[in-house]
PyMOL Python script that loads the backbone (N, CA, C, O; Angstrom):
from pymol import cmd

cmd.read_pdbstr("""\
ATOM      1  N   UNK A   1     -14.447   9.286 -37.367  1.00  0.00           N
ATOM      2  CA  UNK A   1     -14.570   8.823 -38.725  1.00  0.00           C
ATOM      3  C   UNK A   1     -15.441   9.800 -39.515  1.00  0.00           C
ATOM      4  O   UNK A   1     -16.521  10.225 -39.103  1.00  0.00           O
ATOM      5  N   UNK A   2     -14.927  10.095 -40.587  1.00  0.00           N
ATOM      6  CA  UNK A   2     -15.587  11.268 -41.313  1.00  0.00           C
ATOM      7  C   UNK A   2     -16.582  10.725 -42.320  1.00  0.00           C
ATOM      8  O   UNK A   2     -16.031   9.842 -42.977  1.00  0.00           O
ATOM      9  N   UNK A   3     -17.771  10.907 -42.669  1.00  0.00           N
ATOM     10  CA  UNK A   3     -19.089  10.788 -43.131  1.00  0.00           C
ATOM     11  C   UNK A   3     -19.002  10.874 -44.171  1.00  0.00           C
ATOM     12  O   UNK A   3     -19.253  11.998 -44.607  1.00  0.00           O
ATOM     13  N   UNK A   4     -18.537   9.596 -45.381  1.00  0.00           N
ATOM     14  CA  UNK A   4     -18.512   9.823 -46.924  1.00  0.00           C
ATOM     15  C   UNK A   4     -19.623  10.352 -47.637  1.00  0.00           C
ATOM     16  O   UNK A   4     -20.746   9.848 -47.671  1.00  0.00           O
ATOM     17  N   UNK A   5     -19.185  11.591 -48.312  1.00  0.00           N
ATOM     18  CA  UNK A   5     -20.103  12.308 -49.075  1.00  0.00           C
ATOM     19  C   UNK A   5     -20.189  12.269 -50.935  1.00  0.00           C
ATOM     20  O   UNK A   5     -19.325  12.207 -51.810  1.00  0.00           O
ATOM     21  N   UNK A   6     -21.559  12.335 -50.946  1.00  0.00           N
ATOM     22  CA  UNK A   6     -21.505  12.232 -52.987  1.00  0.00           C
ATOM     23  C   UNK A   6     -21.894  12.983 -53.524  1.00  0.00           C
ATOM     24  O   UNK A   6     -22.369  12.969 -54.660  1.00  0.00           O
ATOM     25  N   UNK A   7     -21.707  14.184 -52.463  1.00  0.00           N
ATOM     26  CA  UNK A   7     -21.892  15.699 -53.410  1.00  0.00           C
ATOM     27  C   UNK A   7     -20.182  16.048 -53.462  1.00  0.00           C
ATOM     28  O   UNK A   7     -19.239  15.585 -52.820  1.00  0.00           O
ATOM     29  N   UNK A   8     -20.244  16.797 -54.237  1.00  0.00           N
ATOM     30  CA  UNK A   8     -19.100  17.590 -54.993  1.00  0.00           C
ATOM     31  C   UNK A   8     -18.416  18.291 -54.071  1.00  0.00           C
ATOM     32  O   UNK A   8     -19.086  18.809 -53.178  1.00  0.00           O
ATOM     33  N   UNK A   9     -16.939  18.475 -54.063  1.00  0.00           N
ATOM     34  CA  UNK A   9     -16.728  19.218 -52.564  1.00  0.00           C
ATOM     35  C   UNK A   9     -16.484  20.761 -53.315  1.00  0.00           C
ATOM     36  O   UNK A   9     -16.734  21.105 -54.470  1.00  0.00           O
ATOM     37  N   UNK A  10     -15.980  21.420 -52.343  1.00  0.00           N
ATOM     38  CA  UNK A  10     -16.894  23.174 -52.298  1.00  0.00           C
ATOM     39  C   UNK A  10     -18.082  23.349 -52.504  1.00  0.00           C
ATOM     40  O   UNK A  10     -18.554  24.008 -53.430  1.00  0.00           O
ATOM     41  N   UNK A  11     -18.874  22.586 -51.379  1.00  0.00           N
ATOM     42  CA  UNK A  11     -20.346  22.415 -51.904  1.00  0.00           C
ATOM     43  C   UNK A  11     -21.135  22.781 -50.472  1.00  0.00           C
ATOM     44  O   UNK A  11     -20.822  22.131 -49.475  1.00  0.00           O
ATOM     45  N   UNK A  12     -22.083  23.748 -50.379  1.00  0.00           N
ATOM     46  CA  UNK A  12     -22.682  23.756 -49.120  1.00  0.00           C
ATOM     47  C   UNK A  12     -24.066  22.822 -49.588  1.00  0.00           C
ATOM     48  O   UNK A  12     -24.680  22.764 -50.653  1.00  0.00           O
ATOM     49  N   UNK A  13     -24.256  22.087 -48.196  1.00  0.00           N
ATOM     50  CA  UNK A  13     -25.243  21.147 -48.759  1.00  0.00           C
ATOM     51  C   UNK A  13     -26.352  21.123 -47.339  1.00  0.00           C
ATOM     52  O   UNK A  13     -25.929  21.089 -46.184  1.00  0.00           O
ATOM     53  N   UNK A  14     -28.115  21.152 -47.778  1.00  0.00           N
ATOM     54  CA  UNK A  14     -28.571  20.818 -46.463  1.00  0.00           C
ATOM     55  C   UNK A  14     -28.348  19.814 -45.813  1.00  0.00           C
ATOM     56  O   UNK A  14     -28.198  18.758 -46.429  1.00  0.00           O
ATOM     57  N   UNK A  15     -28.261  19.832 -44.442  1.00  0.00           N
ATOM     58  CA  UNK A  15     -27.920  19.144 -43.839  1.00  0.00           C
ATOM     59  C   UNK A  15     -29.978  18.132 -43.490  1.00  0.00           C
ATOM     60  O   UNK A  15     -30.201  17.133 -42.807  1.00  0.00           O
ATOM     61  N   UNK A  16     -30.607  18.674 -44.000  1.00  0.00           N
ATOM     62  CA  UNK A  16     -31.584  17.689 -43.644  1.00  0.00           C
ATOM     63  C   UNK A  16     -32.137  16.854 -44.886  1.00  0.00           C
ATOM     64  O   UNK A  16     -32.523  15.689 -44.796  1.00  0.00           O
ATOM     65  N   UNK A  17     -32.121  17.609 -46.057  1.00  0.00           N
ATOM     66  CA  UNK A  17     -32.479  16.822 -47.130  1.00  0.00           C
ATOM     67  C   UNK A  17     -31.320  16.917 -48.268  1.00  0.00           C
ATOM     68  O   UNK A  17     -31.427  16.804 -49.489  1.00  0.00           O
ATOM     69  N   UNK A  18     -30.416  17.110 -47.630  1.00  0.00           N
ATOM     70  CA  UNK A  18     -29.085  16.828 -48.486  1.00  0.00           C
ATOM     71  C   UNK A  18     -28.798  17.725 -50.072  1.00  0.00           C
ATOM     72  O   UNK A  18     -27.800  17.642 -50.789  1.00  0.00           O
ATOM     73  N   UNK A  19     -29.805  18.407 -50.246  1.00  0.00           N
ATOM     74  CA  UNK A  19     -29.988  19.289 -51.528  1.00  0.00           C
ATOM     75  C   UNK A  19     -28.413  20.342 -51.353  1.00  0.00           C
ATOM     76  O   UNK A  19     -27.955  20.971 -50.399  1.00  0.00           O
ATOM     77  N   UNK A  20     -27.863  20.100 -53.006  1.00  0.00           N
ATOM     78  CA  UNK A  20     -27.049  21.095 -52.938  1.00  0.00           C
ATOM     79  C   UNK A  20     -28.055  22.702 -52.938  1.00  0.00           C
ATOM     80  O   UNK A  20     -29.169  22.942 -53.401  1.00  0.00           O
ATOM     81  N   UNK A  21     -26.695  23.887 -51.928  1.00  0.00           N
ATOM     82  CA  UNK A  21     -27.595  24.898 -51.458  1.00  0.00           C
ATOM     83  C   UNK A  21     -26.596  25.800 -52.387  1.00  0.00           C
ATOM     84  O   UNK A  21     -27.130  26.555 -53.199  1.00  0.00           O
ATOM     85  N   UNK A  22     -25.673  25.771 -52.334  1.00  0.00           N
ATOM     86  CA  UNK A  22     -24.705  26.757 -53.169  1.00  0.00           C
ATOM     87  C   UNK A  22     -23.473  25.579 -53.517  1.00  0.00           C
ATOM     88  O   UNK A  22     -23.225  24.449 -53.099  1.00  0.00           O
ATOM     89  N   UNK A  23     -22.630  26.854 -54.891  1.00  0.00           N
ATOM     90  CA  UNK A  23     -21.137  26.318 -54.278  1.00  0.00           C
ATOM     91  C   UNK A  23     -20.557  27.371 -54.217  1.00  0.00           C
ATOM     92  O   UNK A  23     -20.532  28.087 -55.218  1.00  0.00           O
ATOM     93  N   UNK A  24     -19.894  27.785 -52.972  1.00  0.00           N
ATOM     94  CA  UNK A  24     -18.988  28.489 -52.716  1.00  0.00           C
ATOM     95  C   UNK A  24     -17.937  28.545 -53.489  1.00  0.00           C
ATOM     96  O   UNK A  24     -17.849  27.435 -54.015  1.00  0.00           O
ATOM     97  N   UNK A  25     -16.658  29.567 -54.036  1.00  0.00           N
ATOM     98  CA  UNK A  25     -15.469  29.411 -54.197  1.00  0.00           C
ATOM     99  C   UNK A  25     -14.430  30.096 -53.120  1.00  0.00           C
ATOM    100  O   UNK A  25     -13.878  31.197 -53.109  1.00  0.00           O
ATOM    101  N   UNK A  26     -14.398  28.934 -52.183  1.00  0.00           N
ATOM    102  CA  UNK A  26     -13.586  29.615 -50.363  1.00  0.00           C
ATOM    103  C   UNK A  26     -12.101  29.419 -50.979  1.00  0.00           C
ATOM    104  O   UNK A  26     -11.750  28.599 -51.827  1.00  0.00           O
ATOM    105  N   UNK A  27     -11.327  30.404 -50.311  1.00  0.00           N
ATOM    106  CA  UNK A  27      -9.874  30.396 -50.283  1.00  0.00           C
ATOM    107  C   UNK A  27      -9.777  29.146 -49.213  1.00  0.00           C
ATOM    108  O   UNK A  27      -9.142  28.239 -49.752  1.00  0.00           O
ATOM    109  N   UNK A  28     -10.030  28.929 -48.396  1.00  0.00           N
ATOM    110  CA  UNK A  28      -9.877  27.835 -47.313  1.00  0.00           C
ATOM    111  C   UNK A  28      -9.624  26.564 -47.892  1.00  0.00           C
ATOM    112  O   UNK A  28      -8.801  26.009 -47.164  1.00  0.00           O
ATOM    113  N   UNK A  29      -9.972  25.727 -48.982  1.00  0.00           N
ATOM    114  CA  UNK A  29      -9.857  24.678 -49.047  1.00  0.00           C
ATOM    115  C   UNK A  29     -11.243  24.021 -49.878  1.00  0.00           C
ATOM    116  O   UNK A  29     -12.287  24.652 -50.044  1.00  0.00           O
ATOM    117  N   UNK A  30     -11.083  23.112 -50.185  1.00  0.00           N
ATOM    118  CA  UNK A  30     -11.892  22.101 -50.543  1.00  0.00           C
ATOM    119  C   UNK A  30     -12.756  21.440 -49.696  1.00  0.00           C
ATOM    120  O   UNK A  30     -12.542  20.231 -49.598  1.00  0.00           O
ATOM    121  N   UNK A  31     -13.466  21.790 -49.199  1.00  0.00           N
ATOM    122  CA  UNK A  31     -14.916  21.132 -48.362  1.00  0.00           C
ATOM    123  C   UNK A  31     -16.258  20.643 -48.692  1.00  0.00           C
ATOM    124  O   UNK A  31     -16.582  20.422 -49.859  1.00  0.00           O
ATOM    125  N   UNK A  32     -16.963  20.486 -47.804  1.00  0.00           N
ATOM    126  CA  UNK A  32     -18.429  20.017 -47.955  1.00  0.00           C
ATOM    127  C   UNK A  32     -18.907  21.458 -46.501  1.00  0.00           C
ATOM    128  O   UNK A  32     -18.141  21.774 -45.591  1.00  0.00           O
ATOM    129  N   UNK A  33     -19.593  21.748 -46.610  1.00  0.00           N
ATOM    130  CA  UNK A  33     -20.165  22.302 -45.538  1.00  0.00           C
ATOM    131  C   UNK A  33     -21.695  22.716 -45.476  1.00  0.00           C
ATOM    132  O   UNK A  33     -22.151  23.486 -46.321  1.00  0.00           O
ATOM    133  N   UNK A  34     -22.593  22.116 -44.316  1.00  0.00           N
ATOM    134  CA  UNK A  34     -23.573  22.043 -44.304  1.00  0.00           C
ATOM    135  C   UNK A  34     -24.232  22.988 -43.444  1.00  0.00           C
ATOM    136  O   UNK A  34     -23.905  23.344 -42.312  1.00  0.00           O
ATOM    137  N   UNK A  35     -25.391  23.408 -44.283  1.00  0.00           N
ATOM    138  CA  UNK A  35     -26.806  24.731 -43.757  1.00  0.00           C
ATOM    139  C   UNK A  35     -27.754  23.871 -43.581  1.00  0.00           C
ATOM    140  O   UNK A  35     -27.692  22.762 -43.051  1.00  0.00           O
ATOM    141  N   UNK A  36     -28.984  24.625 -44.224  1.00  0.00           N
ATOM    142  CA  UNK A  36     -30.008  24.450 -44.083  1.00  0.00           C
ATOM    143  C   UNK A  36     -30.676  25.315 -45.214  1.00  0.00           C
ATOM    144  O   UNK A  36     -30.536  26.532 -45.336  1.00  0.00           O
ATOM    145  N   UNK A  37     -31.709  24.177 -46.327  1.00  0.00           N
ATOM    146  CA  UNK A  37     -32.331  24.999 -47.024  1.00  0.00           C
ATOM    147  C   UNK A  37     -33.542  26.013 -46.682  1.00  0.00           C
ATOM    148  O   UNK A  37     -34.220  26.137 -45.661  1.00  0.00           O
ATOM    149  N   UNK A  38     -33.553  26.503 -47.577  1.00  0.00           N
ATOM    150  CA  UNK A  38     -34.790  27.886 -47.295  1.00  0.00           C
ATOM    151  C   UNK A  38     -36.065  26.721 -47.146  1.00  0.00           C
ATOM    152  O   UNK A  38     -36.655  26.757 -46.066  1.00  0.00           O
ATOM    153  N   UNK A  39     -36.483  25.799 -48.049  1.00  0.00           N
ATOM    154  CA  UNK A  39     -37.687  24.916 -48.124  1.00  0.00           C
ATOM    155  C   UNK A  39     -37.526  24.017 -46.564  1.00  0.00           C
ATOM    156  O   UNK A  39     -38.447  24.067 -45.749  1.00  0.00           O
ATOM    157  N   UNK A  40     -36.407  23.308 -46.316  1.00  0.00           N
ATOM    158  CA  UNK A  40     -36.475  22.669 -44.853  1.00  0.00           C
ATOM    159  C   UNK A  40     -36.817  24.120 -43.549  1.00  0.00           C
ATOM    160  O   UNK A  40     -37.756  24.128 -42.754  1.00  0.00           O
ATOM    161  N   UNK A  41     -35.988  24.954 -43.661  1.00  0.00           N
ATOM    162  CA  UNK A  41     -36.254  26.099 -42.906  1.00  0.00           C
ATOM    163  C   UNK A  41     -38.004  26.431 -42.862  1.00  0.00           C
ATOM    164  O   UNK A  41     -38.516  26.477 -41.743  1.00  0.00           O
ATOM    165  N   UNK A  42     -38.638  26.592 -43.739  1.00  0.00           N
ATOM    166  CA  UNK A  42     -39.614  27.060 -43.407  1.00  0.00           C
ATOM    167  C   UNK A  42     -40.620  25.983 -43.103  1.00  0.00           C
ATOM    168  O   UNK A  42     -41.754  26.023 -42.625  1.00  0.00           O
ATOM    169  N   UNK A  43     -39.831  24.988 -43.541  1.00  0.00           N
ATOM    170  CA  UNK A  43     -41.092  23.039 -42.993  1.00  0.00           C
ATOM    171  C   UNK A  43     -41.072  23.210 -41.369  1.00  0.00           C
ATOM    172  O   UNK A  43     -42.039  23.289 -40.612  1.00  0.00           O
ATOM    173  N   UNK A  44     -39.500  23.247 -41.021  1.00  0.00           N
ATOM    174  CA  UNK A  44     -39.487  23.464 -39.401  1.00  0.00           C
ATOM    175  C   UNK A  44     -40.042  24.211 -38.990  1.00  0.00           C
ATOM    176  O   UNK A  44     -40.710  23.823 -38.032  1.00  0.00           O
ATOM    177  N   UNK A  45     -40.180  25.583 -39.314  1.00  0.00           N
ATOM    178  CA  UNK A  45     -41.134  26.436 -38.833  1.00  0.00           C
ATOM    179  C   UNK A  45     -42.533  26.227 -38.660  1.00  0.00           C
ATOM    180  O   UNK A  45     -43.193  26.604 -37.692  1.00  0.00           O
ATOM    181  N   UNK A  46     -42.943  25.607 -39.648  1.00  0.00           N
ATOM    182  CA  UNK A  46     -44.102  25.625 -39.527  1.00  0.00           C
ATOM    183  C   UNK A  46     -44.722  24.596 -38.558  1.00  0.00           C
ATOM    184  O   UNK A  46     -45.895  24.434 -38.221  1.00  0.00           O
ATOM    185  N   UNK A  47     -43.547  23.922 -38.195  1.00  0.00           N
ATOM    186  CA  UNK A  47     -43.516  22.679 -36.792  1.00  0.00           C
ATOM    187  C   UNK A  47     -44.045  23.017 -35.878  1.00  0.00           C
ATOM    188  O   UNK A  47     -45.002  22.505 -35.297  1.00  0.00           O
ATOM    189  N   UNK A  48     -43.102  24.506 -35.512  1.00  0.00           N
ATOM    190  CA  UNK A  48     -43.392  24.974 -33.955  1.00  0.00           C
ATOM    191  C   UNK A  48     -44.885  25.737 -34.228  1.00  0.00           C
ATOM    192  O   UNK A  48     -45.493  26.256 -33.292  1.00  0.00           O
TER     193      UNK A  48
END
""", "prot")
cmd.dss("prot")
cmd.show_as("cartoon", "prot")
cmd.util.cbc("prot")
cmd.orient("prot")
């Protein structure tokens, strides 16, 4: 079952705090696809 989303599709979105990160314009299709922002990236870091 696929995970209803309420961001915009062609949208890369973090996957931890959900912030749109870009929007792509992919030949592939219409998606959602999830990274990781630069601000969550460097919170985790500072974890380890």
């Amino acid at each position: 079952m696929e995970k209803e989303s309420k961001v915009q599709q062609d949208t890369i979105v973090c996957r931890v705090c959900e912030e749109v990160i870009d929007t792509p314009h992919s030949p592939e299709g219409v998606r959602v696809l999830y990274g990781i922002c630069q601000r969550c990236l460097e919170a985790e870091n500072e974890k380890e």
